[in-house]
C-alpha positions as CSV (number, residue, x, y, z in Angstrom):
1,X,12.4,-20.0,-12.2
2,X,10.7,-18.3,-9.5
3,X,13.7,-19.2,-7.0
4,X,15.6,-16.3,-8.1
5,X,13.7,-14.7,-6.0
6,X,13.4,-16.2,-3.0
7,X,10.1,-18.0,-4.1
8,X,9.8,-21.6,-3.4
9,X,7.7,-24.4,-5.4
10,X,5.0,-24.5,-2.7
11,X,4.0,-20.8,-2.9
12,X,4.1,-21.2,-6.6
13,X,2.0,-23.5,-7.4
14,X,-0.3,-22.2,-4.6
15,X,-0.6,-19.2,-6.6
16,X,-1.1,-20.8,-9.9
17,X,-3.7,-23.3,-8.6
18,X,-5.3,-19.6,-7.2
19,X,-5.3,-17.9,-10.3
20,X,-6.7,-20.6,-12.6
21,X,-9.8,-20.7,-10.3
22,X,-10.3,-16.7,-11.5
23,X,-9.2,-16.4,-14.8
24,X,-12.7,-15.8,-15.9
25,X,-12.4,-12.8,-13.9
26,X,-9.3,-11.4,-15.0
27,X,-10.4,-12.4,-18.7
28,X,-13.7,-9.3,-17.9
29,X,-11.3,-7.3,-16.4
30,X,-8.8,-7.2,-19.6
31,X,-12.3,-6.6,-21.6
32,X,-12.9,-3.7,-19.2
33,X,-9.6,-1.9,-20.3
34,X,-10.2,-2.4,-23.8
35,X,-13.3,-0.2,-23.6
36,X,-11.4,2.4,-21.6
37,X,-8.9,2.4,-23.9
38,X,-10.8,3.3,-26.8
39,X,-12.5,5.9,-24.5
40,X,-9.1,7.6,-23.8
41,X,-8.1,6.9,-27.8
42,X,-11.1,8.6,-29.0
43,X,-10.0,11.8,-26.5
44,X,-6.7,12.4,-28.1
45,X,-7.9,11.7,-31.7
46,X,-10.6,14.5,-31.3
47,X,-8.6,16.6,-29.7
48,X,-5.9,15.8,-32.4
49,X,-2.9,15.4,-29.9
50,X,0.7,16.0,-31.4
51,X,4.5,16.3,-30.2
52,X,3.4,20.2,-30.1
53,X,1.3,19.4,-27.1
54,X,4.8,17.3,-25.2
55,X,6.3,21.1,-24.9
56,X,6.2,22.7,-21.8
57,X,6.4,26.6,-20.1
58,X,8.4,27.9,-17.5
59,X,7.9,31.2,-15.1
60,X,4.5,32.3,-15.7
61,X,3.1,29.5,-17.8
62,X,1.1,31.8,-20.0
63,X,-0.4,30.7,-23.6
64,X,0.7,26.9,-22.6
65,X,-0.9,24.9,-25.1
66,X,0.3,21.2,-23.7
67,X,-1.8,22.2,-20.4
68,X,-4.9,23.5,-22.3
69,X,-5.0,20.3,-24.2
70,X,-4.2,17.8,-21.6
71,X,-7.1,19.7,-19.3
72,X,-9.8,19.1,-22.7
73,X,-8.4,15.0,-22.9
74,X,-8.9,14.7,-19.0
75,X,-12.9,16.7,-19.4
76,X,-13.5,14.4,-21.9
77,X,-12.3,11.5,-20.5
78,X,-14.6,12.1,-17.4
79,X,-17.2,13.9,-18.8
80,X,-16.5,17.1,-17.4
81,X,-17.4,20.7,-18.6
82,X,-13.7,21.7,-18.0
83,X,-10.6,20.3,-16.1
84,X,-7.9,21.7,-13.8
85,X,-5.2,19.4,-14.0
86,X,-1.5,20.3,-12.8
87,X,1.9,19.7,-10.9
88,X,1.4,22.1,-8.7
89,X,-1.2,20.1,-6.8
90,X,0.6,18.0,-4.5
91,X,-1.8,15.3,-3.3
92,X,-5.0,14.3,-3.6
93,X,-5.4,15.5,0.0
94,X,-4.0,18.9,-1.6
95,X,-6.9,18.5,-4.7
96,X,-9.6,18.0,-2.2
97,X,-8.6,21.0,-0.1
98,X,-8.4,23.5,-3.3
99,X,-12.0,22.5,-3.9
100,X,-13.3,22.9,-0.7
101,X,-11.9,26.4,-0.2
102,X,-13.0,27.4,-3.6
103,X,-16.2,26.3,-3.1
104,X,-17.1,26.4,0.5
105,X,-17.6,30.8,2.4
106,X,-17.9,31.6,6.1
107,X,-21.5,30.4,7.4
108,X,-21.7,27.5,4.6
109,X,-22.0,23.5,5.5
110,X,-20.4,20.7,4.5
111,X,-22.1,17.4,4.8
112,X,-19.9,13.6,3.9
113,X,-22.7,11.1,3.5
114,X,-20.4,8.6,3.4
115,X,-19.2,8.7,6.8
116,X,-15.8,10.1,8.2
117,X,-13.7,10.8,5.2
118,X,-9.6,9.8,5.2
119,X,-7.9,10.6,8.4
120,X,-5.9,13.4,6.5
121,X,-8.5,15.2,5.8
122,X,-9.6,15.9,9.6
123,X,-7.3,18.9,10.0
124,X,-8.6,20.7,6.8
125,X,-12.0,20.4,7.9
126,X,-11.3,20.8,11.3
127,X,-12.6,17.7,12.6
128,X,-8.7,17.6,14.4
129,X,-8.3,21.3,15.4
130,X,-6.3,23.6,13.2
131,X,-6.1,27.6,12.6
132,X,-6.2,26.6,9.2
133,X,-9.2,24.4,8.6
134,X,-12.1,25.3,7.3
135,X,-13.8,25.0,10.4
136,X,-11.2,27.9,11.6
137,X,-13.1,30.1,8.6
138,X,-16.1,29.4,9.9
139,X,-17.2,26.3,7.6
140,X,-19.5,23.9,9.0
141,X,-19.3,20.3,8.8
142,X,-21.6,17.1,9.5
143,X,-21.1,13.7,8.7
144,X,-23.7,10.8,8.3
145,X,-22.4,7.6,8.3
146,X,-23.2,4.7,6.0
147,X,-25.6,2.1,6.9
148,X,-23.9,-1.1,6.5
149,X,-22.2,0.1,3.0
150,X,-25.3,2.0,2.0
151,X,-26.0,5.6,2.0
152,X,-28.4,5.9,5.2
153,X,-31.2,7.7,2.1
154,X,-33.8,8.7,4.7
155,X,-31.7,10.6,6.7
156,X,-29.4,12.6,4.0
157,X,-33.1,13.3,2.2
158,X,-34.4,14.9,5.4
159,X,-31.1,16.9,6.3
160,X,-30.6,18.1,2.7
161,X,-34.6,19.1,2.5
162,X,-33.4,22.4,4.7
163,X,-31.5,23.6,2.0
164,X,-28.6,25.3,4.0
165,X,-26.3,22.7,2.7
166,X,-23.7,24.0,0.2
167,X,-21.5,21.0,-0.3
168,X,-22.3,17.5,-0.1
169,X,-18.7,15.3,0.2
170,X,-18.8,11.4,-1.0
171,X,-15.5,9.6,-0.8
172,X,-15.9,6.5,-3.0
173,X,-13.3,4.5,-1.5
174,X,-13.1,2.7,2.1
175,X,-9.7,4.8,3.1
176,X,-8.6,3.2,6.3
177,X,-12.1,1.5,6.9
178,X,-13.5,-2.2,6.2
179,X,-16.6,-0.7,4.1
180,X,-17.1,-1.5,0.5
181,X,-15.9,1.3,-2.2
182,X,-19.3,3.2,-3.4
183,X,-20.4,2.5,-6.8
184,X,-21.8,4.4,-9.5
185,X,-24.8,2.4,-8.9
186,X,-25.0,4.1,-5.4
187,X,-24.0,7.6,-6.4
188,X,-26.4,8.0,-9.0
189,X,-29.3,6.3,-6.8
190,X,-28.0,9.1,-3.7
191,X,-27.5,12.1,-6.2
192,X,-31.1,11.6,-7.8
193,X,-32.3,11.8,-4.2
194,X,-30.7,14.7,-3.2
195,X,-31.5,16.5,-6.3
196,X,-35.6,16.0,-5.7
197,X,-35.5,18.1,-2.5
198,X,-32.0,20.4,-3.0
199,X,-31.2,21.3,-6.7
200,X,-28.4,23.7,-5.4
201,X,-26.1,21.4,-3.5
202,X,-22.9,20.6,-5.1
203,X,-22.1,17.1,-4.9
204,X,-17.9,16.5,-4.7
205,X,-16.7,13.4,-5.2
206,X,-13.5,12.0,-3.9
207,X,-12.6,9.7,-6.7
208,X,-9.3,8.6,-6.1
209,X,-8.3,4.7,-6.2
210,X,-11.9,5.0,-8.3
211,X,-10.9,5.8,-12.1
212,X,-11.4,3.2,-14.8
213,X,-12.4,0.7,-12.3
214,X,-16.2,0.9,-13.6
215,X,-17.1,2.3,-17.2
216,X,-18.9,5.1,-15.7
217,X,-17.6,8.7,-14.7
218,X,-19.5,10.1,-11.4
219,X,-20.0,13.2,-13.4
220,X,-22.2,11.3,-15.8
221,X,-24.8,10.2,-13.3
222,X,-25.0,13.7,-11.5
223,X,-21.8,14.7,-9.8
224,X,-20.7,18.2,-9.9
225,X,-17.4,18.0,-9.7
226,X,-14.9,15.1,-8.9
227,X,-10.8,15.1,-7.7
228,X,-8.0,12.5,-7.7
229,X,-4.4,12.6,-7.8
230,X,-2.4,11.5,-10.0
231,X,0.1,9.1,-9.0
232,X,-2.9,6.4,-8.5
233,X,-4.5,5.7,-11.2
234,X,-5.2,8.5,-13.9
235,X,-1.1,8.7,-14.0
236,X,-0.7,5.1,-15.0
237,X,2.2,5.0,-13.5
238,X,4.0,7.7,-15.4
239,X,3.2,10.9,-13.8
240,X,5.4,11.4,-10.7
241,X,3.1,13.7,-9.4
242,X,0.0,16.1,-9.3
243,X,-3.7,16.2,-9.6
244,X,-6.6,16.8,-11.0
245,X,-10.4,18.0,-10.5
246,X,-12.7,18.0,-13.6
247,X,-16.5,18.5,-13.6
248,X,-18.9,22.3,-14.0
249,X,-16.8,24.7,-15.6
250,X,-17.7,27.8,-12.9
251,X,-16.6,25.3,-10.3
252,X,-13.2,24.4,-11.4
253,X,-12.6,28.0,-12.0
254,X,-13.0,28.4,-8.4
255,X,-10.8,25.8,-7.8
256,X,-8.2,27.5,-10.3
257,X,-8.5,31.0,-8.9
258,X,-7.8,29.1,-5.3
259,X,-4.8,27.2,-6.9
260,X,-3.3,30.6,-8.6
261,X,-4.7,33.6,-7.5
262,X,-8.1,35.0,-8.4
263,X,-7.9,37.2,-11.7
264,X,-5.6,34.9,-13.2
265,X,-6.7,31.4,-12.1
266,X,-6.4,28.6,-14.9
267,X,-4.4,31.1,-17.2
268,X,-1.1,30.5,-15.1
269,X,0.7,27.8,-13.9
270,X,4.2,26.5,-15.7
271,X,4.2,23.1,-16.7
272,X,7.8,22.1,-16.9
273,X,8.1,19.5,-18.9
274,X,4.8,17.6,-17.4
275,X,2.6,17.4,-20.2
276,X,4.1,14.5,-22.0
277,X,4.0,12.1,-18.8
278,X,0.5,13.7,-18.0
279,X,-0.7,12.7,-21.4
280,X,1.2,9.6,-21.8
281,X,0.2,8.8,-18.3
282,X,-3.8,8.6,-19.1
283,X,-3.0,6.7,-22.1
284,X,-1.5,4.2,-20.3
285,X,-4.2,4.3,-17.1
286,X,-7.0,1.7,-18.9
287,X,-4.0,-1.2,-19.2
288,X,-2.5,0.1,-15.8
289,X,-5.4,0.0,-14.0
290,X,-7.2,-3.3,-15.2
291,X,-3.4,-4.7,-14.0
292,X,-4.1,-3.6,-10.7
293,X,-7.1,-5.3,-9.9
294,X,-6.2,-8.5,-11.4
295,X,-3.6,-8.4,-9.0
296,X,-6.2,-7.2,-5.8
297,X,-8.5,-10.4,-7.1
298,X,-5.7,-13.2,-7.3
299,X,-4.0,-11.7,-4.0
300,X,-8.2,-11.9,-2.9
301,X,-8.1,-15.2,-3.7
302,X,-5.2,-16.4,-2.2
303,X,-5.6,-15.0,1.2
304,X,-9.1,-16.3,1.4
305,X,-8.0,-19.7,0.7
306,X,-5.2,-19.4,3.1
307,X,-7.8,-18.3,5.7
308,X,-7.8,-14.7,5.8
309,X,-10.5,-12.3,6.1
310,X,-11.3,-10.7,2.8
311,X,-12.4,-7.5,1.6
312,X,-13.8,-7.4,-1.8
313,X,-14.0,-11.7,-2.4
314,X,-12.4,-12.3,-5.7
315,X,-15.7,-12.9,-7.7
316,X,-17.3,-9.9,-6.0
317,X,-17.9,-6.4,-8.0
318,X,-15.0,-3.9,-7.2
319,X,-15.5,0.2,-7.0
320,X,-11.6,1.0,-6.4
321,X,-8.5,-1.0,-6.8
322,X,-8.3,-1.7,-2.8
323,X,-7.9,-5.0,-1.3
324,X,-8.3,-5.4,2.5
325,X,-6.5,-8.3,3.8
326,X,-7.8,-8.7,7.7
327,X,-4.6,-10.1,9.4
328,X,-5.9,-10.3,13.1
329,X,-2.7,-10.0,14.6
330,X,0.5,-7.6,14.1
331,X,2.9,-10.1,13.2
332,X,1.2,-11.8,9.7
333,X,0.2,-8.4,8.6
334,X,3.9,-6.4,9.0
335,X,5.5,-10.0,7.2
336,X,3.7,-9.8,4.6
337,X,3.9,-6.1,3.8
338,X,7.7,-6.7,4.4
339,X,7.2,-9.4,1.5
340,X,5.3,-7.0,-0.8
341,X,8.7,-4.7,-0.4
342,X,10.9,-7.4,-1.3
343,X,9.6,-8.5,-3.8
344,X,9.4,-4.6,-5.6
345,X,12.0,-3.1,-8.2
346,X,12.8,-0.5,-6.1
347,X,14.3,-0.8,-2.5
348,X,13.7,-4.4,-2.5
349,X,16.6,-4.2,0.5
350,X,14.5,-2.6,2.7
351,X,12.3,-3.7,5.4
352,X,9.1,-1.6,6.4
353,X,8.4,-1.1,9.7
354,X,5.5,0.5,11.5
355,X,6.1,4.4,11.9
356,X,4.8,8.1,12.7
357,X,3.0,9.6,9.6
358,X,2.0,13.2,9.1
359,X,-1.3,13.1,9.4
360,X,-2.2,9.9,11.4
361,X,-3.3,9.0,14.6
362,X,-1.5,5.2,14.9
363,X,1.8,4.0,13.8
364,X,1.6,2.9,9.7
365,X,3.3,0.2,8.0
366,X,4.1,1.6,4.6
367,X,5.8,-1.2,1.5
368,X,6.3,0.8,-1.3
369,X,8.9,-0.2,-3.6
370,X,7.5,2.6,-6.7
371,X,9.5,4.4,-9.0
372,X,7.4,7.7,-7.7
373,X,7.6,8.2,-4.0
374,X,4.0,7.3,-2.3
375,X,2.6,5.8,-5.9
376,X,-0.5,3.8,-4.7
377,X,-1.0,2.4,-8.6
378,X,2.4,0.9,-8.4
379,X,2.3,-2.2,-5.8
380,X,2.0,-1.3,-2.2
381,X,0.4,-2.0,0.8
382,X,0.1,-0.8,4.1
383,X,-2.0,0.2,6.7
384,X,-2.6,1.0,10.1
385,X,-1.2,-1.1,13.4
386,X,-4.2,-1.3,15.0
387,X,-6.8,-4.1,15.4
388,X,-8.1,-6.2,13.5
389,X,-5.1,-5.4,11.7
390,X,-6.3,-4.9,8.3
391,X,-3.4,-4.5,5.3
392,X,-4.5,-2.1,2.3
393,X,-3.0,-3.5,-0.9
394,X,-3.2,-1.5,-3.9
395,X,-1.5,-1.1,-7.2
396,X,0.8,-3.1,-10.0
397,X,1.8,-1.5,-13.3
398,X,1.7,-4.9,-14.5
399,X,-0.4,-8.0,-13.7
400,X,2.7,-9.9,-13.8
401,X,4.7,-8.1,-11.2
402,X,1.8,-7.9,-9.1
403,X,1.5,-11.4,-9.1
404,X,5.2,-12.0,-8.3
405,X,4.6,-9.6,-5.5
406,X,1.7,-11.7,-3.8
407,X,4.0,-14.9,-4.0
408,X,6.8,-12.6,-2.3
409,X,4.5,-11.9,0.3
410,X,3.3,-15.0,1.0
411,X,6.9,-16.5,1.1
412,X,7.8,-14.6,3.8
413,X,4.9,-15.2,5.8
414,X,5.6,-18.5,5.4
415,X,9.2,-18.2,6.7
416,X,8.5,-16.2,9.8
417,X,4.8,-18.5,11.0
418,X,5.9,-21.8,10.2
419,X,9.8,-21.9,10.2
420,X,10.2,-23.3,7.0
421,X,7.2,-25.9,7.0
422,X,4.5,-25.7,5.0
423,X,1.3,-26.4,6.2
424,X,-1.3,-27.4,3.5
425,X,-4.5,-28.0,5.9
426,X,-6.3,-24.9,5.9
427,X,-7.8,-26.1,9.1
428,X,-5.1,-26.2,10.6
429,X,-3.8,-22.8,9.2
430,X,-7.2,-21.4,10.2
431,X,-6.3,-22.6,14.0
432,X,-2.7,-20.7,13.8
433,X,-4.0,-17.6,13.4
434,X,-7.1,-17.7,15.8
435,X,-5.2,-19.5,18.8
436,X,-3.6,-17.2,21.5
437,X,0.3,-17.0,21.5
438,X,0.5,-20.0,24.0
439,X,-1.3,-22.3,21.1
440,X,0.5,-21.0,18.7
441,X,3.6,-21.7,20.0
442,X,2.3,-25.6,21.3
443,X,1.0,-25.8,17.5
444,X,4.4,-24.9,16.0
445,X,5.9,-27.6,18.4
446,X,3.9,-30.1,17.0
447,X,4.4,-29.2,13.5
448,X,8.6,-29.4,14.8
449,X,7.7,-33.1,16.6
């Protein structure tokens, strides 16, 4: 069945034999959605949601009452005072810079206690020069790096004990790093710290890759405010774009009257036709989500047992729907990104290769075969060509597609190492990847004799 589509008997059964061994796991994780589900269900019941809300507002956008009541499902959903949720944010790089320039005035400081946030973010806080960072306003920024993956407590204690810090940055997921995504465990442990010696810092939390993935909203365990986008998960797969950042209701005024324009802030703002997908979009995000880390555990699973440096293992807690897959050389991790693309709906003709982005420093291998141009929830992986060579995989609207994606990928690593041989010994497979170019050319010549 599975040759259709270029999938051979070896890499399916490989994959079966793989996801029997965590089925337990996907089992909790399907358990998982059901409870977000009924916390999304119970949202648009008691908000009593109706085809009134799917119309939309042009121009202006004044008196829309599709965006007022998509804003109150997303507060309650998260367990926020008030929401700002709209197309006209762009990114969650673009939802992370309204809040900071709402929040942040000349003379204030920023402080990321989770180390160096994602490399787009360097020019808006000026970590990469720009006239129009906020270090070019006269923002200050610091940065404390994690201790192993935990917050380094002493040191964020003693700096936030001076009190001149306005707002304190977390970014729950690893980004481009090898660190573990931050739990609500760790936040709330962090944010009951800080609290005890600075009451008046705002904590901001970058939740993207983060929502639904644990059955706790940052905002419930301390957090000020939090931001995401919305073509990862919140959108479940239906919103083609926009954002969203939900938590105290003076705050995301701010961040309304930075969006708009102050004296009119959330009040404007034409919808176009979004609310429906916005809506239907966090209905669907529980189901959509749980899909997406069954997928990150099975592909977990199979890489491991093929050899592969893994980050989270399959049986270990997750924080964010990343999978890091550590390659340790150029030519595994470009194949099978090049398999996750051919083995996508969209573009499935089209090979990846390593290219310039806007707002990175080395080249970036990019599979995306989505419906919505850069959807992260949808399957895709990529990642930066530098060593160790580490592949981000994240997304999969459905557990099954993600799963035919994995056995994609795998098939054409499988072509390009081994020529069309299939080597079961993962001794042996763990001695392709580690020997130098010279043994892996003798070890292919053996396989050949």
């Amino acid at each position: 069945m599975y040759e259709k589509l270029g999938i051979t008997k070896e890499v399916e059964e490989l994959v079966n034999k793989a996801e029997q061994k965590v089925k337990p796991i996907l089992e909790q994780l399907d358990k998982n959605a059901e409870i977000n589900s009924i916390n999304v269900l119970s949202a648009f019941q008691k908000y009593r949601v109706s085809d009134v809300h799917f119309t939309s507002t042009t121009g202006y956008g004044y008196d829309d009452i599709g965006r007022e009541c998509v804003e109150k499902i997303f507060a309650e959903v998260l367990k926020g005072e008030d929401a700002l949720v709209r197309t006209q944010i762009v990114s969650g790089t673009h939802a992370l810079t309204i809040a900071l320039f709402a929040m942040l005035r000349p003379g204030d400081t920023l402080i990321s206690i989770a180390g160096k946030p994602y490399d787009t973010l360097e020019k808006v806080i000026g970590i990469e020069d720009n006239p129009s960072s906020l270090k070019s306003f006269g923002i200050k920024y610091e940065e404390i790096d994690l201790i192993g993956n935990e917050f380094n407590t002493p040191t964020i204690v003693e700096r936030l004990s001076k009190n001149n810090v306005k707002v304190v940055h977390i970014q729950r997921s690893r980004g481009y790093s090898l660190r573990e995504a931050i739990s609500i465990e760790q936040i709330k442990n962090i944010i009951d710290k800080i609290k005890e010696v600075n009451k008046e810092a705002i904590i901001m939390i970058d939740n993207c890759y983060c929502e639904f993935v644990e059955l706790t909203s940052p905002l419930e365990v301390g957090a000020d405010i939090i931001v995401g986008s919305l073509i990862k998960n919140l959108g479940g797969g239906i919103a083609t774009n926009g954002g969203y950042i939900v938590g105290r209701k003076d705050l995301v005024e701010l961040a309304g009257e930075r969006l708009t324009s102050p004296g009119q802030g959330k009040e404007v703002g034409p919808t176009s036709g979004a609310n429906k997908m916005f809506l239907q979009g966090i209905y669907f995000a529980p189901h959509v989500v749980a899909s997406s880390l069954k997928t990150a555990v099975l592909a977990s699973k199979v890489l491991e047992e093929l050899g592969y440096m893994v980050s989270p293992k399959a049986e270990s807690k997750r924080s964010d729907i990343v999978q890091t897959i550590q390659f340790g050389n150029p030519d595994d991790m470009i194949n099978f990104c090049k398999g996750i693309q051919f083995g996508s709906a969209i573009n499935s003709d089209c090979a990846p290769e390593p290219a310039d982005m806007p707002g990175y420093t080395d080249k970036i291998i990019m599979a995306s075969g989505s419906f919505t141009q850069g959807s992260s929830i949808e399957l895709s992986c990529d990642g930066p060509i530098r060593p160790p060579y580490v592949a981000f995989l994240q997304g999969g609207l459905t557990y099954e597609y993600g799963k035919i994606g994995i056995m994609r990928a795998i098939q054409e690593m499988k072509k390009y190492i081994y020529g069309h041989f299939w080597v079961r010994s993962e001794k042996l497979l763990s001695f392709h990847r580690s020997g130098s170019l010279p043994d892996r050319l003798s070890f292919l010549i053996l396989l050949l004799l």
